[in-house]
N, C-alpha and C positions, 0 to 999 in steps of 0.2 A: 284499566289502571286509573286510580283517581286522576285528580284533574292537576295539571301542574304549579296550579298557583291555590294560595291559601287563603279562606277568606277572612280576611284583616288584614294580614299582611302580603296579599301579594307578592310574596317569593316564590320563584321558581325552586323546582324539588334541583337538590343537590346532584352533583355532576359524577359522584359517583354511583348514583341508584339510575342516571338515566343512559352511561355509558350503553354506546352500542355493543351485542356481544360479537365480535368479529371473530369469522373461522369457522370451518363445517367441521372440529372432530369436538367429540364429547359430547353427543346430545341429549345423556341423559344428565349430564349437567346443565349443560344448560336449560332444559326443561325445568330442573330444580331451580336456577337462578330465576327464570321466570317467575318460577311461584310465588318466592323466599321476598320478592321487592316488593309486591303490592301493600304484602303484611309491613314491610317494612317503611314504606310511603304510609301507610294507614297509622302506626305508630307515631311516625315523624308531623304527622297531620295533626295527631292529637294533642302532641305536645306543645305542637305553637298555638294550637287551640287555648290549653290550659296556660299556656306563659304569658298569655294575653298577645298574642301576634308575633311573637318570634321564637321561629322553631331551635330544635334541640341539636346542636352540632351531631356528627359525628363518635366523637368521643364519649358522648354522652348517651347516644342511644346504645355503644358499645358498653356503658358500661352497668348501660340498666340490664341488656342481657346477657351480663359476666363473662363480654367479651373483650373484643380490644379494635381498635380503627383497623389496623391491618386486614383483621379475619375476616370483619364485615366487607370490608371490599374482596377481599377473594371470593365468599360466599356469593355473590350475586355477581360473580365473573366467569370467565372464560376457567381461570386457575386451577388445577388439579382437584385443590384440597376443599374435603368434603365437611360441613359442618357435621356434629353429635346429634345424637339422638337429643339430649337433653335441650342444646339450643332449639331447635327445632320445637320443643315443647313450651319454654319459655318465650318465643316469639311468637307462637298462635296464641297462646294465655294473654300475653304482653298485649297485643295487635286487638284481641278479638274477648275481651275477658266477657262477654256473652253467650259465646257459642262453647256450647261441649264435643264431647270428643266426635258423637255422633252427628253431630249440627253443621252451619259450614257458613263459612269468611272469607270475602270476598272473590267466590268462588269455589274454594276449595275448601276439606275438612281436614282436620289434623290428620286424621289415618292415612288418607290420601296423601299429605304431603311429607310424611313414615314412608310413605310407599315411595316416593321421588324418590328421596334420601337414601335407601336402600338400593335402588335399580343404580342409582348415581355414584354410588360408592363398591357397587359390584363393577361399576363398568371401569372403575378407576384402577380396582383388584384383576378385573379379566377374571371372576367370579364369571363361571355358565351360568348359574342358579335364576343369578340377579339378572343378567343379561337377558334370560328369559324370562322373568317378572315384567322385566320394560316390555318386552316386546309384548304380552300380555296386554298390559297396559295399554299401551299403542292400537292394539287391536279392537279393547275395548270402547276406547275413543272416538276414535272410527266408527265403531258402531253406532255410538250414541248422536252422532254427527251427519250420521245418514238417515235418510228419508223414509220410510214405512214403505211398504208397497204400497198401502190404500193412499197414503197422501204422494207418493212420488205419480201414483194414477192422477190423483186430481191433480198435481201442478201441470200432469202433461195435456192436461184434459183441457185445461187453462190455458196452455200455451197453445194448443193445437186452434181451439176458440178464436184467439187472440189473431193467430197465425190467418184464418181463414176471413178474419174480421180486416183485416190490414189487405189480404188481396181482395176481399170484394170492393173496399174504397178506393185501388187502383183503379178497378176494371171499372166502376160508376165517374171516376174522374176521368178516364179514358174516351168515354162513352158522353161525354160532357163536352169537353173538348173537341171531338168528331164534332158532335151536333153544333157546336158555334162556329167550328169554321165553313161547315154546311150553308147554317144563315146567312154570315159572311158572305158566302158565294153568289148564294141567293139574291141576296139584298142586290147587288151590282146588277144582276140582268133584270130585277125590279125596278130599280131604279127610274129609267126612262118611260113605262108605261105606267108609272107614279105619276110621276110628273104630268106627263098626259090628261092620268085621270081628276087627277086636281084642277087642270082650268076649266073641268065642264061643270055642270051642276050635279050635285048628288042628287042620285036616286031611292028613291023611298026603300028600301029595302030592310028587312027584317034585322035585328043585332043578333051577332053572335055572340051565343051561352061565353064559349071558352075560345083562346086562341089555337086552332088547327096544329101549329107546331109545337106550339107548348104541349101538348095534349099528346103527339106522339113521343117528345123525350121523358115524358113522367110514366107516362106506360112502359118502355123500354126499361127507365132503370129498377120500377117495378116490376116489374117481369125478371130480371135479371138476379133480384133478391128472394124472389119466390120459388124460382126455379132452382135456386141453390139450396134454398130450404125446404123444397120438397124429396132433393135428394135427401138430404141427411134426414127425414123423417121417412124414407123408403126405407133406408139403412138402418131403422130402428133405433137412431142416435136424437129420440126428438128431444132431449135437452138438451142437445146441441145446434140443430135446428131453432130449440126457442131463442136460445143465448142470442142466435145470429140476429133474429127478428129482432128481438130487445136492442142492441146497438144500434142495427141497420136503421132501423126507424127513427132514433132518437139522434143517432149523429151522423148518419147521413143522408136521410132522404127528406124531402120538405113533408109535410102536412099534406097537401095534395097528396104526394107519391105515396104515402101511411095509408091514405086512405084506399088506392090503388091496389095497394100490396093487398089489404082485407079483402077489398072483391073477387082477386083473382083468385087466393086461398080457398074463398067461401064458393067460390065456383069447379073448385077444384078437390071439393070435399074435405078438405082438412080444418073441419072444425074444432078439434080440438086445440087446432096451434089458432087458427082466429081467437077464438075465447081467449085464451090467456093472454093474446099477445092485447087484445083490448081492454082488460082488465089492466093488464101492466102499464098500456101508453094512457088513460083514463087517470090512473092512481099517481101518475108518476111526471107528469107534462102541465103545462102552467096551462092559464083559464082559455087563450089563444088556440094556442097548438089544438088543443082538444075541439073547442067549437067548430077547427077552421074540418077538421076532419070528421065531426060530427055533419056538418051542413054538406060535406062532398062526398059523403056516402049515402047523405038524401039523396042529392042530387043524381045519383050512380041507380038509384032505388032501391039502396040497402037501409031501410028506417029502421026496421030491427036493430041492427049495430051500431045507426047513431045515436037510438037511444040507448043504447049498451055502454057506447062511451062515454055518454053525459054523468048515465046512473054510477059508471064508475069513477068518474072524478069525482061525484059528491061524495062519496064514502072515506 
């Protein structure tokens, strides 16, 4: 429905076009009152257009459609009484003088709102005919309102995606959480042979590449996202499979772990999901991200694929 205020004159649409329809009998009336206001909002819109900012009473929109205040209120009510065919006619013309019989106004086409008018005034007679017209109607509606099989597949394909993508972020935040209260624990019975080891002199000893614990929680929660994606490419679902790699990667596992995820893949013969999945995080990750997993799959001895990621971020 348009909007309830006008622009110029910001008035709120009158209290008889926005009554509530209270009551469950008569629906094919009320269906028809439905339709009957927007044309009739759209008229009343126009008129305070054309009168420079203030709109056209009541009385006056009644009697541009050789009606009267009364009828107009019944017609967009609860009330028994059914408008003509002819009003009907002259308020799509009035409301919509653009669209032809074929055409359609804000929402609906003339024929179509013949067709309300009809079901609405059989249900008023207890007309069978018309009663099952609506229900026709109704059916039809319905139809048009439901989902295709091919797209109600993809929204479920989507949600089920979605579905799988929200428990793997559990299980890696689970798996997260374990591994800090671990250190936690750790740390405490560290602590005094820290301390220890600090008031003697260091010893020359070699640095280490990476930090030992870091190194087995980025492996786990890479492991944990490969293994779930090599199910669903067992299962012959590898778009679904990719889907998961595409998120996983980019909103939850660090650059490290990305680059983890690639080794185990590539060790595990699924190159086909490696490829695209580098292609995708290359084309689609800022200058960072990409370097940081470009240089840790050198480091791993995969040079192939950091230069795979490089060449695909330049593209």
């Amino acid at each position: 429905m348009p909007s309830a205020a006008v622009d110029g004159s910001r008035r709120p649409l009158p209290r008889w076009l926005t009554k509530p329809l209270v009551g469950d009998g008569l629906p094919r009336k009320r269906q028809l009152a439905l339709a009957i206001r927007p044309l009739l909002v759209e008229l009343w819109t126009r008129g305070a257009t054309e009168s420079g900012g203030t709109p056209p009473t009541q009385a006056e929109l009644a009697e541009r459609l050789h009606s009267n205040s009364t009828s107009l209120s019944r017609f967009v009510s609860l009330d028994p009484r059914i408008p003509s065919e002819k009003f009907i006619e002259n308020l799509y013309k009035a409301a919509c003088p653009d669209a032809t019989v074929s055409g359609g106004c804000v929402g609906i086409t003339l024929e179509a709102l013949q067709d309300l008018r009809t079901s609405a005034d059989g249900e008023r007679r207890g007309c069978p005919s018309c009663v099952e017209l609506g229900g026709r109607i109704d059916s039809l509606t319905a139809q048009l309102n439901a989902l295709c099989p091919a797209c109600a597949a993809r929204e479920k394909e989507r949600e089920d995606a979605a579905a799988l993508a929200a428990s793997l972020r559990q299980e890696v935040a689970s798996l997260r959480s374990r591994v800090r209260a671990l250190e936690a624990s750790e740390a405490g019975l560290q602590a005094r042979p820290a301390m220890a080891k600090a008031r003697r002199a260091p010893l020359p000893v070699p640095r280490q590449q990476r930090d030992r614990q870091r190194s087995q929680k980025e492996v786990a929660v890479a492991r944990q996202l490969t293994a779930q994606a090599r199910e669903l490419d067992s299962a012959g679902q590898q778009d679904e499979a990719l889907a998961l790699l595409r998120r996983g990667t980019t909103e939850l596992l660090s650059p490290t772990e990305t680059a983890l995820v690639i080794v185990e893949l590539r060790q595990q013969k699924r190159d086909h999901l490696v490829d695209n999945l580098i292609h995708v995080y290359g084309r689609d990750q800022g200058d960072r991200p990409v370097m940081t997993v470009a240089a840790e799959l050198h480091e791993e001895g995969a040079a192939d694929d950091a230069g795979a990621v490089l060449r695909a971020a330049l593209k």
